[in-house]
C-alpha positions in Angstrom: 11.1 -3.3 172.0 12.0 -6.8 170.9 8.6 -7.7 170.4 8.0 -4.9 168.4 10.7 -5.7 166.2 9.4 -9.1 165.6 6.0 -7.8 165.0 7.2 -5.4 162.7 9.7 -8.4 160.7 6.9 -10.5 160.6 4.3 -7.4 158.8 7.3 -7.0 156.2 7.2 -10.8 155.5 3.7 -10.8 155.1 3.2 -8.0 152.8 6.9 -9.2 150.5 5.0 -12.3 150.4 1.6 -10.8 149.0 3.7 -9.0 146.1 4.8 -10.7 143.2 5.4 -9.7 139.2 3.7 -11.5 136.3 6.5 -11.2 133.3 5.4 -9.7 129.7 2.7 -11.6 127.8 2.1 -13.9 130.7 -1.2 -14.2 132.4 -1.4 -15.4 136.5 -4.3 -17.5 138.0 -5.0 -16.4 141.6 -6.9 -18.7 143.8 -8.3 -18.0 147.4 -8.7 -21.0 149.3 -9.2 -23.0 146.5 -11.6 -21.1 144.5 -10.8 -18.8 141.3 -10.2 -15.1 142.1 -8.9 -13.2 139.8 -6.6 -12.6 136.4 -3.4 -10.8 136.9 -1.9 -9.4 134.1 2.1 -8.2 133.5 3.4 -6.0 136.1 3.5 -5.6 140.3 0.7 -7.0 141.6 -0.6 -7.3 144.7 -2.6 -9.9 146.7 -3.3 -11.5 150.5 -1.2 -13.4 152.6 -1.4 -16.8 152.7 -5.4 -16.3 152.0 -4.7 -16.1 148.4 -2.4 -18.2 146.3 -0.9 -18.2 142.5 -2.1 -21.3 141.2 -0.6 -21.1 137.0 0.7 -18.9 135.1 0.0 -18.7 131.4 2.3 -17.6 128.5 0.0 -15.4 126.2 2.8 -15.7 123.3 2.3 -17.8 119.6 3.3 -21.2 120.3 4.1 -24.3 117.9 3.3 -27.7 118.4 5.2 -30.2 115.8 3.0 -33.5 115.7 3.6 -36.3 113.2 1.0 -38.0 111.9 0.8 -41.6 109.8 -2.2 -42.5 107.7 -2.8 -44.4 104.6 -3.1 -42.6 101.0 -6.2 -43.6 98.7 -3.9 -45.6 97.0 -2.9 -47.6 99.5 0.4 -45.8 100.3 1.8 -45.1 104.2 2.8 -41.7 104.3 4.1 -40.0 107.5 2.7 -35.9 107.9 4.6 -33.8 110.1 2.0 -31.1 110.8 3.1 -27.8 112.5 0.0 -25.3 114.4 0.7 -22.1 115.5 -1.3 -20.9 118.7 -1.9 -18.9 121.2 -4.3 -18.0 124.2 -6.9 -15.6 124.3 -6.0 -12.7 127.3 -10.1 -12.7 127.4 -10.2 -16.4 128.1 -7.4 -17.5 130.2 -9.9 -18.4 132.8 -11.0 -21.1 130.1 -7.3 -22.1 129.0 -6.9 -22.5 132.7 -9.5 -24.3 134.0 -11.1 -26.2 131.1 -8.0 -28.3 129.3 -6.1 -31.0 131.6 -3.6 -30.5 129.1 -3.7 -29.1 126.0 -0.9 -29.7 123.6 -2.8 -33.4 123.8 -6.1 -32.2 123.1 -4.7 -30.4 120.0 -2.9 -33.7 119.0 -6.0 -35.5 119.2 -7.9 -33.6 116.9 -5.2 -33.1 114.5 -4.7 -37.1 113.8 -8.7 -36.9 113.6 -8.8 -34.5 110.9 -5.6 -35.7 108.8 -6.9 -39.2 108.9 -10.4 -38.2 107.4 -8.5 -36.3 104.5 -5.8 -37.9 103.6 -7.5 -41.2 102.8 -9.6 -39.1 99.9 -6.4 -38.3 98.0 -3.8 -40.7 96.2 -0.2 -40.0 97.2 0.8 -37.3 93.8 -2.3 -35.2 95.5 -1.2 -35.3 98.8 2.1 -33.4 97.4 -0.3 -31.4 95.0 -2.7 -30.4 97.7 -0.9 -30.3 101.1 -2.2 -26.7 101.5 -6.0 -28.1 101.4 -5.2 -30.4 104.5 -3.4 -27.6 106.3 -6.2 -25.1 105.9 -8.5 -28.1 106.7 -6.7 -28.5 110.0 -6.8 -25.0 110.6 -10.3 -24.9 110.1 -11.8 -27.7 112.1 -9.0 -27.3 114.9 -9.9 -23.2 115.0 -13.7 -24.3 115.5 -12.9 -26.9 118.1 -10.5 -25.0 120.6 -11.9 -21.6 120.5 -14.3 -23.5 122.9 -11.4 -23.1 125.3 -9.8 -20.4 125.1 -7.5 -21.5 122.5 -6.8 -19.9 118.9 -5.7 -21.6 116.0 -2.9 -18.8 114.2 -1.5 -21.2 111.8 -1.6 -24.8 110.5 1.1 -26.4 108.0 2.2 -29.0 106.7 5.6 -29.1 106.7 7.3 -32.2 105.3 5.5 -35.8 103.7 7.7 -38.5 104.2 6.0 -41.9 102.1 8.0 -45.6 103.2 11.3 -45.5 101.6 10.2 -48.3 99.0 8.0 -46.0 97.5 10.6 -43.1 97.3 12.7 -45.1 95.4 10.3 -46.3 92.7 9.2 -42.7 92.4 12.8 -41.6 91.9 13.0 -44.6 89.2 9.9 -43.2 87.2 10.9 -39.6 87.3 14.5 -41.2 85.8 12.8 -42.9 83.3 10.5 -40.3 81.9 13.8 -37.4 82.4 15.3 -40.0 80.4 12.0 -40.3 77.7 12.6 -36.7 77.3 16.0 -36.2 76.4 15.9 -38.8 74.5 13.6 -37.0 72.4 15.2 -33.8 72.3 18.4 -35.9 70.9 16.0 -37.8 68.2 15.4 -34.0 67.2 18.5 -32.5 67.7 19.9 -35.5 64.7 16.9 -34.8 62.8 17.5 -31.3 62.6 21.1 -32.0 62.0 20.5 -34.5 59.2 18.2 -31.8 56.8 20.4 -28.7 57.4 23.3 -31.1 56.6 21.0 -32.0 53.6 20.3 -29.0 53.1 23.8 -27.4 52.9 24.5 -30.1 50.4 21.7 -30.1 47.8 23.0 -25.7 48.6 26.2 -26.8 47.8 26.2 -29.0 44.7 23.8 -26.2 43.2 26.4 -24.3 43.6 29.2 -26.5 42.0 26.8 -26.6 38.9 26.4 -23.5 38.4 30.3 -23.0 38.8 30.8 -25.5 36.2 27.9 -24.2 33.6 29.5 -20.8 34.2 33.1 -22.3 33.0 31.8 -23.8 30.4 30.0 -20.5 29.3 33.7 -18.9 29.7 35.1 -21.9 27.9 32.4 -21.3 24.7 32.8 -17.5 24.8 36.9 -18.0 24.6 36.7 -20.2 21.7 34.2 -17.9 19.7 36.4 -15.6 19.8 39.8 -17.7 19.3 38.0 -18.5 15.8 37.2 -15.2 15.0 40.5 -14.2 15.6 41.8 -17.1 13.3 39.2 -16.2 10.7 40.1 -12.9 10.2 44.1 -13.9 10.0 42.4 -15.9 7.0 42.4 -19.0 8.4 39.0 -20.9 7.7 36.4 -22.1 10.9 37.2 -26.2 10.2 40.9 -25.4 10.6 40.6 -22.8 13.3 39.0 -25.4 15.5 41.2 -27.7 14.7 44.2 -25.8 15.8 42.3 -25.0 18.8 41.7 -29.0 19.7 45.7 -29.4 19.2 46.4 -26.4 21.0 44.1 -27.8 24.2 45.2 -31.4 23.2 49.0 -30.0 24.2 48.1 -27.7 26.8 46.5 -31.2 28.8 49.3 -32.9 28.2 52.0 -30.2 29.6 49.6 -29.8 32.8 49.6 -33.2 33.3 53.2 -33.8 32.8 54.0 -30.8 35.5 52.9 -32.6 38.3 55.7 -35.7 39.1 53.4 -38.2 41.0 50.9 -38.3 37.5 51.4 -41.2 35.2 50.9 -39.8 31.5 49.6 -42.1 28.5 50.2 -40.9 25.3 47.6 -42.9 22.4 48.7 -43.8 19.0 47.5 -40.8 16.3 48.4 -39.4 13.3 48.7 -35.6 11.9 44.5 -35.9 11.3 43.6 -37.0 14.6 42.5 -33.7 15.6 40.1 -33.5 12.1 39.0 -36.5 13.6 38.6 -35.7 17.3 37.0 -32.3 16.1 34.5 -34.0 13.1 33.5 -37.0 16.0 32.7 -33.6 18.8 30.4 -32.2 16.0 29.1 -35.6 14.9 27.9 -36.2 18.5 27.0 -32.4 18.9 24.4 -32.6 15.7 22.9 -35.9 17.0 22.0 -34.4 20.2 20.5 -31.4 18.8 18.5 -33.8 16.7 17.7 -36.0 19.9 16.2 -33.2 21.6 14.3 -31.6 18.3 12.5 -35.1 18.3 11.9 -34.8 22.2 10.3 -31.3 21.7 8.3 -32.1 18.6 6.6 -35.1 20.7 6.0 -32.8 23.7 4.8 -30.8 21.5 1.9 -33.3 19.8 0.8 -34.2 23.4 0.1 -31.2 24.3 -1.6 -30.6 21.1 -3.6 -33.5 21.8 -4.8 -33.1 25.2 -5.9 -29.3 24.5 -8.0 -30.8 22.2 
């Protein structure tokens, strides 16, 4: 009985040990003595005692390998890449993921410092910012073609930060100042400009408007008058005195505003009882020369045109 109970132990041993589970998205390599034997995939599997044995196991999931890279720009500038490629293995060629890369993350390395170094030396260091996706799909391309080989495919390949020597950041930063600085200071050169002709503007508006305020009281001034003499005239009073009355009247009037206000310092000239025949016969003296001034200035315009007509 005891020796059947040992045989017994010893058959549930051996057949615990020949089962085993390969997790989800995880391939297993099983060897017998040595020699490949078989792909098992996720789930209970099955195989022989201590004939067979689970050499690797292989995660089928995407995974990332960060690698940064250093080269030299066409313009002679050191830049460090940080290039990130998205992978995964083939179910249909774990065999070849297995058995034909020592190690593969290296492998992938390798040819991504090959390719980066061939490209990035063609661009100057503005089109290495400009055209980053151009060496990522450049990556993708040549590292694709290269690992499919063995068993390997290439999901993704980015380019995920460009880091030039610090120097070099700072005299970028100092450039974009300056021409941020370019810029706004031409916006401000406009901004006065623009300022300076609607302030022009609004003044040329306005002292339009003050003439036209003071021909209009003037207009008022005449109309008054006319019609203060015609009002005198028909109380029988003749035109020369009417508008003489009507200088005294605005000679006083003058002379009571101005003495209203306290602070105003009033001047009264010597005259006599005709200095408003005067004042009024000087107005009309000057009045008729003018008139006569611009008769003589219209009669000349008048014999140039003539003359160039014919």
């Amino acid at each position: 009985m005891i020796g059947t109970y040992i045989i017994i132990f010893i058959l549930v041993i051996l057949i615990g040990s020949g089962l085993f589970i390969v997790k989800q998205q995880t391939s297993a390599v099983v060897e017998r003595f040595g020699k490949y034997q078989s792909i098992r995939q996720a789930g209970l599997n099955l195989k022989i005692p201590i004939i067979d044995k689970i050499s690797g196991r292989i995660s089928l999931r995407i995974q990332q390998l960060d690698v940064i890279v250093e080269t030299k720009t066409k313009d002679d500038v050191f830049v460090h890449l940080k290039i990130s490629v998205q992978f995964l293995v083939q179910k249909n060629h774990v065999y070849d993921a297995f058995y034909k890369l020592q190690n593969p993350h290296e492998q992938i390395t390798a040819f991504i410092f090959d390719v980066v170094r061939a490209e990035v030396p063609k661009m100057i260091l503005d089109d290495v910012f400009e055209k980053k996706d151009e060496v990522a799909l450049a990556i993708q391309r040549d590292l694709k073609e290269a690992m499919l080989n063995y068993g390997y495919d290439i999901i993704k390949a980015l380019v995920t930060d460009i880091d030039p020597d610090e120097n070099v950041k700072i005299a970028m930063n100092r450039i974009n100042a300056a021409e941020r600085e370019k810029v706004a200071a031409q916006h401000e050169g406009d901004a006065q400009r623009i300022l300076i002709v609607e302030r022009a503007k609004a003044e040329a508006e306005g002292k339009r408007l003050q003439g036209k305020g003071i021909a209009d009281q003037r207009r008022e001034i005449a109309r008054g008058l006319e019609e203060s003499v015609d009002v005198l005239n028909r109380a029988g009073i003749n035109s020369q005195e009417a508008s003489a009355l009507i200088v005294i009247t605005q000679h006083y009037d003058t002379l009571q505003s101005i003495g209203s206000d306290t602070n105003s310092n009033l001047i009264l000239l010597p005259n006599n009882p005709n200095a408003a025949s005067s004042m009024l016969n000087d107005m009309v003296t000057s009045l008729v020369a003018a008139n006569k001034i611009n008769e003589s200035s219209n009669k000349k315009k008048k014999e140039l045109g003539d003359k160039d007509e014919k």
